[in-house]
C-alpha positions in Angstrom: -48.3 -1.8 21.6 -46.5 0.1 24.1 -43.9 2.8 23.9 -40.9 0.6 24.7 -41.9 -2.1 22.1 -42.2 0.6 19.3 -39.2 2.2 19.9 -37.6 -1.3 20.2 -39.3 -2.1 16.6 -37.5 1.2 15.9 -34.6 0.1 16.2 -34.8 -3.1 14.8 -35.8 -1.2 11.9 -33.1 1.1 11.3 -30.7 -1.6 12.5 -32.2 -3.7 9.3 -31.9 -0.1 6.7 -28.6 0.0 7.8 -27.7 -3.1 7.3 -29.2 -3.4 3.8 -27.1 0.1 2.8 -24.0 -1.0 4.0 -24.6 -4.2 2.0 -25.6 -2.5 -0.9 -22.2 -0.5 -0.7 -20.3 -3.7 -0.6 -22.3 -4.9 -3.7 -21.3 -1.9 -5.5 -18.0 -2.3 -3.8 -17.6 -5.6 -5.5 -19.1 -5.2 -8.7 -17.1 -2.5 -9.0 -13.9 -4.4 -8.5 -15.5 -7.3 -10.8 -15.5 -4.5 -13.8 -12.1 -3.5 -12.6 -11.2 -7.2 -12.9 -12.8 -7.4 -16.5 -11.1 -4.3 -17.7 -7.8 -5.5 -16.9 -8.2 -8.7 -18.5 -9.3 -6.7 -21.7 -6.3 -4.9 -21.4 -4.2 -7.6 -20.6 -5.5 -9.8 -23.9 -4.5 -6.4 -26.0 -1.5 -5.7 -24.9 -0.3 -9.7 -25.3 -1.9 -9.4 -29.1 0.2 -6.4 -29.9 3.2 -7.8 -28.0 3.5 -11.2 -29.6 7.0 -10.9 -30.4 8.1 -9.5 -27.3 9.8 -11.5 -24.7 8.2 -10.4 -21.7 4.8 -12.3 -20.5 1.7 -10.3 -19.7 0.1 -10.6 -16.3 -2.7 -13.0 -16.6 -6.0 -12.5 -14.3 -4.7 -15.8 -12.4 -1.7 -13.6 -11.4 -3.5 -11.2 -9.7 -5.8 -13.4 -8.3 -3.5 -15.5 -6.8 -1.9 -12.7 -4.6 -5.2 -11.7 -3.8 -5.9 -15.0 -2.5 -2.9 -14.9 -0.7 -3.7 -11.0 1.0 -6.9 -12.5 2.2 -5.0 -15.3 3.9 -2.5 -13.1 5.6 -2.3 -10.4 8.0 0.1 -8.0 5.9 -1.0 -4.9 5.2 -1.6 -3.7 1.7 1.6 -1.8 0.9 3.3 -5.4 1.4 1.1 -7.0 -0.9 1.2 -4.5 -3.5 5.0 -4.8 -2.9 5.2 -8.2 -3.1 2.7 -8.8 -6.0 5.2 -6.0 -7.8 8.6 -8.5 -7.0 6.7 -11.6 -7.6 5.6 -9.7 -11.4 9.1 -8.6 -12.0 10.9 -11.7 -11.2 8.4 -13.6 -13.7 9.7 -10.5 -16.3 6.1 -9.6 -16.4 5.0 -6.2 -17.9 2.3 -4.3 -15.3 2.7 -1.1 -16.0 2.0 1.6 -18.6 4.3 1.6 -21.7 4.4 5.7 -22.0 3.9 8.3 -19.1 0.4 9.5 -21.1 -1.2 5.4 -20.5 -3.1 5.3 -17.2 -2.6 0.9 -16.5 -5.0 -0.1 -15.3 -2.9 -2.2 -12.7 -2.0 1.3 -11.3 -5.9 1.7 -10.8 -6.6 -1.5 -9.2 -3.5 -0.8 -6.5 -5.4 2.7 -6.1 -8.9 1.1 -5.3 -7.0 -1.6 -2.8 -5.0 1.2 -1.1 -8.1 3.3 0.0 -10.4 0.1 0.4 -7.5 -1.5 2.7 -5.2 1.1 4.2 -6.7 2.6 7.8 -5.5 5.9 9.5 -4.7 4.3 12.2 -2.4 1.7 10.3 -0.7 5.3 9.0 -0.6 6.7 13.1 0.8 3.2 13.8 4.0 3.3 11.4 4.3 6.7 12.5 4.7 5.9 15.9 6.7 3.0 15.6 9.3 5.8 13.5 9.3 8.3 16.5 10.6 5.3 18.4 13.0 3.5 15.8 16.8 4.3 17.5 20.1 3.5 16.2 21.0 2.4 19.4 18.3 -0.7 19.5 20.0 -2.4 16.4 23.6 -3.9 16.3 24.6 -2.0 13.3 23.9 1.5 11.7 23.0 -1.2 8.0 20.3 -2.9 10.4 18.8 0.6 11.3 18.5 1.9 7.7 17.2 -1.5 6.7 14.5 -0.9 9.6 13.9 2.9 8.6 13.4 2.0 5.1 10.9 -0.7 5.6 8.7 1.5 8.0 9.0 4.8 5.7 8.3 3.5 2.6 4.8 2.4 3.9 4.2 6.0 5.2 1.8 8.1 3.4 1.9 11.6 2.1 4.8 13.1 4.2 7.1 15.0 3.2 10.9 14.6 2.4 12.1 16.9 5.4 10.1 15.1 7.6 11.3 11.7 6.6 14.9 13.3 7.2 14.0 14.2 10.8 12.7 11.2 11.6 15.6 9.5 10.5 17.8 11.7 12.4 16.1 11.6 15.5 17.0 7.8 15.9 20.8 7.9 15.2 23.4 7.6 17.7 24.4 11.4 18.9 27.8 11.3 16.4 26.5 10.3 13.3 23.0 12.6 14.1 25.1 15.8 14.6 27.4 15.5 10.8 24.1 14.2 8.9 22.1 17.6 10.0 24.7 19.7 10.1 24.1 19.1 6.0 20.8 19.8 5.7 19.7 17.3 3.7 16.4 17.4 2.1 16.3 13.9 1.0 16.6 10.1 2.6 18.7 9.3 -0.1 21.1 11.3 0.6 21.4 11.2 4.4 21.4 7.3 4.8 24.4 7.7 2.3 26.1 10.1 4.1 25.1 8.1 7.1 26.4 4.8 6.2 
């Protein structure tokens, strides 16, 4: 056999090893959301025993599957499925989360495991960009920028309130930017409502 054949071979080779780790990863991967799945439903079936009197319907494993089914069928990113499948739960009066601060759900778990399986950096450089250029001046109204900010910033990850407050000064009109940081606010909250 000659040199170029067994480095070819070579290749092939590794090209097949890592092929065969990266689907062992997505085994693991998927039998670790499986567990996931199964520990929910545990929890799900003992929280519905000890709440049989209460008025408010548990979360069944069909519930969460069906928004999964519907993030694998759309192009939204997570945050707007975890958003949506948080609505959807609330407007069925369905309980998701943990009944005392010291209860780790396990919903909160699952949304952790999809956030870092699904969200990308460059999804995060993306939103931030698309805040650098967010202006007042591109929307009709000062409400329709605020409703623009908010849906951009609340998908942004880990920064911090000050920034958030820049950035949402840097796109209003001159007027309204000058009065919102001459007060220094350290919060959204309160600059949109000194804002609007």
């Amino acid at each position: 056999m000659d040199e170029a054949a067994m480095q070819h071979a070579d290749s092939v080779q590794q090209m097949f090893v890592s092929l065969a780790a990266m689907m062992r990863e997505q085994q693991q991967f998927m039998a670790q959301t499986a567990e996931l799945q199964r520990q929910m439903a545990a929890t799900l079936q003992q929280q519905r025993q000890q709440q049989s009197t209460s008025q408010q319907q548990q979360p069944s494993v069909a519930d969460w599957h069906h928004h999964a089914e519907v993030l694998r069928h759309k192009d939204d990113d997570v945050a707007d499925y975890l958003f949506s499948a948080k609505l959807y739960f609330e407007s069925k009066n369905i309980k998701y989360g943990a009944d005392s601060p010291q209860q780790r759900p396990l919903s909160l778990l699952f949304e952790e495991l999809l956030t870092s399986e699904f969200t990308t950096p460059v999804r995060q450089e993306h939103l931030r960009d698309q805040l650098l250029r967010l202006r007042q001046n591109n929307f009709t109204c000062l409400e329709d920028y605020v409703s623009a900010f908010r849906h951009i910033i609340y998908k942004v990850e880990e920064m911090s309130d000050i920034d958030k407050v820049m950035h949402f000064q840097k796109g209003l009109v001159v007027e309204i930017k000058q009065e919102v940081k001459l007060r220094q606010f350290r919060n959204t909250t309160d600059a949109i409502s000194f804002a609007l």
